[in-house]
VEXPA-938402 format. One record per residue: residue in one letter; x, y, z of N, C-alpha, C, O in turn. Coordinates in steps of 0.05 Angstrom, whole numbers, plus 32768, in hexadecimal, padded with zeros to 4 digits. Layout:
aXYZXYZXYZXYZ...
REM end
This chain:
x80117FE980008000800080008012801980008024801C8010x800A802D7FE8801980437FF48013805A7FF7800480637FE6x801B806A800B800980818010801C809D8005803480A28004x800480AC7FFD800C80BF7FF1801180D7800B800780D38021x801C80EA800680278107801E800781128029800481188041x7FF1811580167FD9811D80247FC9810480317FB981088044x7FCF80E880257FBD80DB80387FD480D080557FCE80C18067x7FED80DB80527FF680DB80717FF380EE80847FEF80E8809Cx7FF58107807D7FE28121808A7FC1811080887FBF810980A0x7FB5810B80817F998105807F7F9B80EC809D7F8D80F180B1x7FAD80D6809D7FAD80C280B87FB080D280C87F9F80D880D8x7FCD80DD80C77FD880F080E37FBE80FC80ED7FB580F18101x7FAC811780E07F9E812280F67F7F811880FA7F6D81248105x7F7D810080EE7F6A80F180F27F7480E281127F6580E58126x7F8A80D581147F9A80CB812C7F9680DD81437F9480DA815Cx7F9680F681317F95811481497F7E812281517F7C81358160x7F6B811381437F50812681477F48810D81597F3681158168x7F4E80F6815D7F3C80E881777F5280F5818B7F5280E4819Dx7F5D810181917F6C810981A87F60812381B47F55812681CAx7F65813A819E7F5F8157819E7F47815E81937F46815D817Ax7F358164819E7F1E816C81907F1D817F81787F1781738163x7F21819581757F2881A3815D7F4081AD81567F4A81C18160x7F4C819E81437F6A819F813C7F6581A3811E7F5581958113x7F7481B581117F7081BF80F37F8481AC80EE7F9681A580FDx7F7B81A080CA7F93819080BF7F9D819680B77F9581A680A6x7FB9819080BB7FD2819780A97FD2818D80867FC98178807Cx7FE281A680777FDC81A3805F7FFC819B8063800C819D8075x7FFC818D80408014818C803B8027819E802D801C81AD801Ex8040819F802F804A81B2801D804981B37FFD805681A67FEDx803781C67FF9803781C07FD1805181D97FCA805A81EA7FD9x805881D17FAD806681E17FA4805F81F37F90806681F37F79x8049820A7FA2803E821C7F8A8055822F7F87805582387F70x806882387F948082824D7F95809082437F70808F82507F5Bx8098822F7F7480A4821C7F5E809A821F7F4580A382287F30x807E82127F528068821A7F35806582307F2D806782347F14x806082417F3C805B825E7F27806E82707F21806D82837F11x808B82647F3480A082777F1D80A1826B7F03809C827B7EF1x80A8824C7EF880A7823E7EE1809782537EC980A282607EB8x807282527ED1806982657EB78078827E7EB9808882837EA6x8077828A7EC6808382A97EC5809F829E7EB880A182A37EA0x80AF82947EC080CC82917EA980C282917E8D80C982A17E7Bx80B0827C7E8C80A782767E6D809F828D7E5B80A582937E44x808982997E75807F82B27E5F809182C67E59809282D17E43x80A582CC7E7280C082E07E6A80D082D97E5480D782EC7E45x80D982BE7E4C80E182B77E3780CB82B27E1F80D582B27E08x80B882AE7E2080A482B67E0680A582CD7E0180A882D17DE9x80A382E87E1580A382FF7E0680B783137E0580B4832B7E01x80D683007E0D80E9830F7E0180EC83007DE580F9830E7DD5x80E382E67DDA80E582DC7DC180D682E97DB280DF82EC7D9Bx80BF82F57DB780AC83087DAF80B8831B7DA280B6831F7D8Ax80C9832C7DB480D983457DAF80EB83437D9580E9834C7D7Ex80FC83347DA0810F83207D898106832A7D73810D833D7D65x80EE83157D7180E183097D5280D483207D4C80D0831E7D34x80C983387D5580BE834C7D4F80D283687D3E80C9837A7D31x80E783637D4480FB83747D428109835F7D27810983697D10x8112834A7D2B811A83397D08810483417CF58109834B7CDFx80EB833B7CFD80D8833B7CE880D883567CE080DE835C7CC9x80D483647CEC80D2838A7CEB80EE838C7CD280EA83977CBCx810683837CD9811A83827CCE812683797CB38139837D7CA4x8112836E7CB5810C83537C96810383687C87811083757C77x80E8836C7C8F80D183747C8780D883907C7780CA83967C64x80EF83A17C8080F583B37C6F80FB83AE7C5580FB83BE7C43x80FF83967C548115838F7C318101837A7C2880FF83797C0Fx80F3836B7C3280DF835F7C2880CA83567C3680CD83557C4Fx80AA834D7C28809B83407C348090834D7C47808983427C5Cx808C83727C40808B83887C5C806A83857C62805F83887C78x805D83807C4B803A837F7C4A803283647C64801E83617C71x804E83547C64804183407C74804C83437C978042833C7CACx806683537C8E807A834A7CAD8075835F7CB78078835D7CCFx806B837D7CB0806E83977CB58050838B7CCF805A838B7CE5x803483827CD0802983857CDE802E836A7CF38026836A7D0Ax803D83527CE68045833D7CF88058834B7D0D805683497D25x806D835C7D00807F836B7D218075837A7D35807B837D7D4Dx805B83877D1F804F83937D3A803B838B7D4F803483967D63x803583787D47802083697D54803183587D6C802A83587D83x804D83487D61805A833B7D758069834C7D8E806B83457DA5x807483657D828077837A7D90806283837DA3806983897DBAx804A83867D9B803D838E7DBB8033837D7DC4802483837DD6x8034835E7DBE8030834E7DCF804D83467DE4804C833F7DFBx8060834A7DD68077834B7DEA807F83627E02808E83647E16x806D83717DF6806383927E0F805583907E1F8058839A7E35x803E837F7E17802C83747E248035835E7E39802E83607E51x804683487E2F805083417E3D806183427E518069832F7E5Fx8066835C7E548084836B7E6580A183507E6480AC83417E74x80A683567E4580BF83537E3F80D383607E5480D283747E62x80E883497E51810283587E58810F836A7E40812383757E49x810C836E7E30811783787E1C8102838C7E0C80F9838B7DF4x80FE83997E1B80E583AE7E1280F083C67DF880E583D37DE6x810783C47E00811983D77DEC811883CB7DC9811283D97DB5x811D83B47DCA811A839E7DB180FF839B7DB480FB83827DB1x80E883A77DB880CE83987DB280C483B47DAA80B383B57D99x80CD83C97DB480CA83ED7DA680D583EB7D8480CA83F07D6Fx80EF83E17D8A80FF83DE7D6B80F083D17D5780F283D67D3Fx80DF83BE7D6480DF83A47D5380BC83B77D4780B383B67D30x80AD83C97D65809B83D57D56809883E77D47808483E97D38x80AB83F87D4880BE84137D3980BD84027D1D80AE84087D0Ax80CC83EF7D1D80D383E97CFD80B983E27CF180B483F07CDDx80A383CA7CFA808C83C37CF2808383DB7CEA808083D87CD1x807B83F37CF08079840F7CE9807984117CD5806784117CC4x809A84157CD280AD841E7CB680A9840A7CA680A384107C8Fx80AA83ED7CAD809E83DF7C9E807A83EA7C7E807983EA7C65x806A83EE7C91805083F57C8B805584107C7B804884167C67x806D84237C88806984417C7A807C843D7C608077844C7C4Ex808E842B7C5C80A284207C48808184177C2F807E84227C19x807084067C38806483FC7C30804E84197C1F804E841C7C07x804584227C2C803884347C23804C84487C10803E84547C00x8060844D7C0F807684647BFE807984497BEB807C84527BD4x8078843A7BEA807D84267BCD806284297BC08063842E7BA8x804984277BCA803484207BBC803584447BAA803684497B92x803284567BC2802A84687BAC8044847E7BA1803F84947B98x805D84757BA48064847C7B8B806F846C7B76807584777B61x807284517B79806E843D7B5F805C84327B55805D84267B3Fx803E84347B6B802D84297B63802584077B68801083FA7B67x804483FF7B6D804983DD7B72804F83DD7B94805483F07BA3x804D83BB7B9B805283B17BB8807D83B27BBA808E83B37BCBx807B83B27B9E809B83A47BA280B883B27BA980B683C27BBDx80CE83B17B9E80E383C27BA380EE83C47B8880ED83B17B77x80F983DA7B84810083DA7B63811983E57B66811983FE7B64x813283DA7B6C814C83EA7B77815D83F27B56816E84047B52x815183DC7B3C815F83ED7B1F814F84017B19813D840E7B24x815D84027AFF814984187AEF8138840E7AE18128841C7AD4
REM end
């Protein structure tokens, strides 16, 4: 038979309540301390990857593919704001460029008329 940490607190103040009339039971030690730093690491490192990837894409996005990455940086960017990044500086950059991204985008359409980049003649 084997007993688990709450059904030996569970004998013990059962043993103790025919003795003492009202005796509160002892809990056992859980490890919520443990547990809830774990998510909080996770999400700190999700939304400094956030930042990261918001600031490459922003980065990309100037030289190509800006119609798609210009609103993907900014979107990952304030979710990494949102998330209180460690790296809030790189998730500004990363929204700064998504920006320039979008305003790049708009100075191509209307003075060539096209999405693309035309660096000949």
């Amino acid at each position: 038979m084997t007993l688990t940490l709450t059904d030996r607190a569970r004998r013990t103040d059962d043993a103790t309540d025919q003795t003492a009339p009202e005796t509160a039971p002892t809990r056992a030690p859980t490890q919520a301390p443990a547990q809830a730093s774990a998510p909080r690491r996770a999400a700190g490192r999700e939304a400094d990857g956030l930042a990261v990837g918001s600031f490459v894409l922003g980065l990309v996005g100037l030289l190509a593919f800006n119609l798609l990455l210009g609103p993907t940086a900014i979107v990952m960017a304030l979710l990494s704001l949102a998330r209180r990044t460690r790296r809030p500086r790189r998730a500004y950059l990363g929204l700064a460029l998504g920006v320039a991204d979008l305003v790049v985008l708009a100075v191509l359409v209307t003075v060539n008329g096209t999405v693309s980049w035309s660096l000949g003649g």
